[in-house]
Phi, psi and omega in degrees: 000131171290186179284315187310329224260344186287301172311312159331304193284342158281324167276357164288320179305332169273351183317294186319304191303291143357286186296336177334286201294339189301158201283353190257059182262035160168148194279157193292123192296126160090000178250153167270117161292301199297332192275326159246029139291322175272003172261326184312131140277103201286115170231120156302116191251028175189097181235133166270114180245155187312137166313335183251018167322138179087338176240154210013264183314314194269022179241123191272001164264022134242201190249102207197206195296298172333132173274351141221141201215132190335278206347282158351261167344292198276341163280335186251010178066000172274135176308302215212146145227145162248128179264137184266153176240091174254095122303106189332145138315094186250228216237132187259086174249182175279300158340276175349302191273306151343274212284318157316319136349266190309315173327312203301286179344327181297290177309301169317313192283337197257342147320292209287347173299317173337279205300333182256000166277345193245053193257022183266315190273330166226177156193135166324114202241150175233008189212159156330270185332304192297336194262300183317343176282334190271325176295320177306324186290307214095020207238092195316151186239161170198130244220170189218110167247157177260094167259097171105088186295002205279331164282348173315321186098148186298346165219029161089005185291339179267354182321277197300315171307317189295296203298354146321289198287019195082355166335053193249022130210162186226153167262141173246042150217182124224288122271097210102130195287157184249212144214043122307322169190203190267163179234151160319331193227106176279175169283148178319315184290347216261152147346136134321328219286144147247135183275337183098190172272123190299178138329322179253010165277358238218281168335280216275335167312314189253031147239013184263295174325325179286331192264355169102002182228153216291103189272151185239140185224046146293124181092358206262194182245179179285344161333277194300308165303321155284349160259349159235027142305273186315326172282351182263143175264040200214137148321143144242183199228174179231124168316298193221042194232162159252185183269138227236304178304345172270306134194170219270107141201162193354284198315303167359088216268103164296165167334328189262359198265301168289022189236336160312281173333279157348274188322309187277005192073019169288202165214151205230124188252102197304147182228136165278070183246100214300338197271033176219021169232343166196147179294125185277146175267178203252010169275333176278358175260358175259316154011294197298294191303308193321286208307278187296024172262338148307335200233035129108037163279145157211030189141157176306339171289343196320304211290013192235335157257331154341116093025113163319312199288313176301310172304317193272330176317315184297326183270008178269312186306306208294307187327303201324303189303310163341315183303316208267301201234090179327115183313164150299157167227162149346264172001298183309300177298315180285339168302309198255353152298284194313275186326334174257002167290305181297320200285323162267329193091149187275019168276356168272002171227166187211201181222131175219171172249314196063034148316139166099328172251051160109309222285158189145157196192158172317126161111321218203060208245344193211199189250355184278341180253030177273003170294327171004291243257303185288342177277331162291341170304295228271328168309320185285285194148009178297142179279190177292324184278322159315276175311339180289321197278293173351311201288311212194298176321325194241008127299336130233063146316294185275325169284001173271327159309285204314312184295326164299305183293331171281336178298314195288306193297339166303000000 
């Protein structure tokens, strides 16, 4: 048995007792869900976008295949996003790193194409101030996280260039340890040991504090996320990640990881992804593997070279199965929202989908259906000051920290 799974089995047992207890047991008298989804600063912290984002199948100012899109966005009452500058894990070469670079460059570069053909309707935001300003206008943000520090370069030489281009959180893993630190899920050849964070993972903690911008430690292993909890002198944020007590897998945050998180006055953003919110049996995970293995997945990378038309294909397969065996849903998702509520309190959790890269759930499949997510809050029984913080507040709660504290060190 593994450790996460040794640990489980002592934080599962206690789970149930924990939601027990949580304040959202019944829904609240006198509250409107669509009324206050619509007072919320609605913020996503995790949409994945296609290599070819902005042009054809991959252009968010129409209406199309994407699960999120301008449209969208504004159907669904979301405020906000952070669209990722995501790069795979490669070979910590000169090569490597080059190419990883250049990947980034893409990314960067096809956001800020986004925000300017489309600036009547978004524009890029680089502050607290600014994206509050852009809701008073009436006009959707769009915000840039680095998922996966590994184009940053073996010494951070691309650091300061990212935070030009709008970065304002970076992950320092993703799948495969870097070389910054160990990841939750190394690649099968990497070491099992987790090791933490290197000297220059140790490095990119205090200087994303000097520069103000949010480090995330999605993906990161337990190591790595408890020294850089301790060590950071800023709220951190887990982008996209969930409770481990709830149900136990990698990507998943234990309890100490998330009482980490806490401690520095970050949040941890439940992400609506079905297979890290509850357990698949294993004729329906293989059901799952047949189906998408038709239309060519082989793996997380897959979803970063897909065809918009190849994703929705994917998520037609995914339905199919569904009819036999039932997705995660909204619940599901409000499941693990409750549990780090009781465990910490609700100024510590948030919302993400990780659209585009696999995430999506019964209830909650695109960005146009994110009112859901507030009509099941308001089921449980969160009040309206709750749920504004879930939503948004107490992202930027921390990110107003996060900016502070770097104005004082400066």
């Amino acid at each position: 048995m593994s450790r996460r799974l040794r640990r489980a089995s002592i934080c599962g047992a206690i789970a149930l007792v924990i939601l027990a207890g949580c304040t959202g047991t019944g829904s609240q008298p006198g509250i409107d869900a669509a009324t206050v989804h619509a007072r919320a600063i609605t913020i996503d912290t995790h949409v994945d976008i296609p290599a070819n984002f902005g042009h054809g199948d991959a252009d968010p100012g129409v209406q199309g295949h994407m699960q999120y899109d301008l449209h969208k966005m504004v159907a669904g009452g979301i405020d906000a996003a952070f669209f990722i500058v995501y790069v795979r894990q490669g070979e910590l070469t000169a090569q490597g790193y080059r190419d990883a670079y250049l990947a980034a460059m893409q990314k960067f570069e096809a956001i800020a194409a986004m925000t300017g053909e489309h600036s009547e309707r978004i524009a890029l935001v680089r502050s607290a101030d600014e994206l509050e300003a852009n809701v008073a206008a009436g006009k959707l943000s769009a915000l840039i996280g680095v998922e996966n520090g590994y184009p940053l370069g073996p010494a951070l030489e691309h650091l300061d260039e990212f935070a030009a281009r709008g970065a304002r959180y970076i992950s320092i893993t993703h799948d495969g340890n870097n070389q910054l630190g160990t990841s939750a899920r190394p690649r099968p050849e990497e070491p099992g040991e987790d090791t933490g964070l290197t000297a220059t993972g140790r490095a990119l903690v205090t200087r994303l504090n000097d520069l103000g911008i949010m480090l995330d430690v999605s993906h990161a292993s337990d190591q790595s996320t408890l020294e850089a909890a301790a060590l950071s002198r800023a709220p951190v944020i887990a982008s996209h990640s969930s409770a481990a007590a709830v149900f136990d897998h990698p990507r998943n945050l234990s309890d100490a990881e998330i009482q980490a998180i806490a401690a520095t006055g970050g949040v941890v953003q439940v992400v609506a992804f079905d297979s890290y919110l509850r357990a698949v049996n294993a004729e329906n995970e293989a059901a799952l593997l047949a189906a998408m293995g038709e239309v060519g997945f082989d793996g997380p990378q897959w979803f970063a070279r897909a065809t918009q038309a190849e994703l929705a294909a994917l998520r037609d397969k995914v339905r199919a199965v569904e009819g036999r065996w039932p997705r995660a849903n909204v619940a599901h998702l409000v499941d693990h929202v409750d549990y780090i509520t009781a465990l910490v309190g609700v100024d510590h959790v948030g919302l993400s989908s990780d659209f585009g890269g696999g995430g999506g759930i019964s209830g909650w499949d695109n960005a146009s259906e994110s009112a859901a997510v507030t009509a099941e809050l308001v089921r449980r029984g969160y009040s309206e000051a709750d749920i504004l913080k879930i939503w948004g507040g107490n992202l930027l709660r921390v990110w107003r920290e996060v900016e502070r504290q770097a104005a004082e060190s400066g």
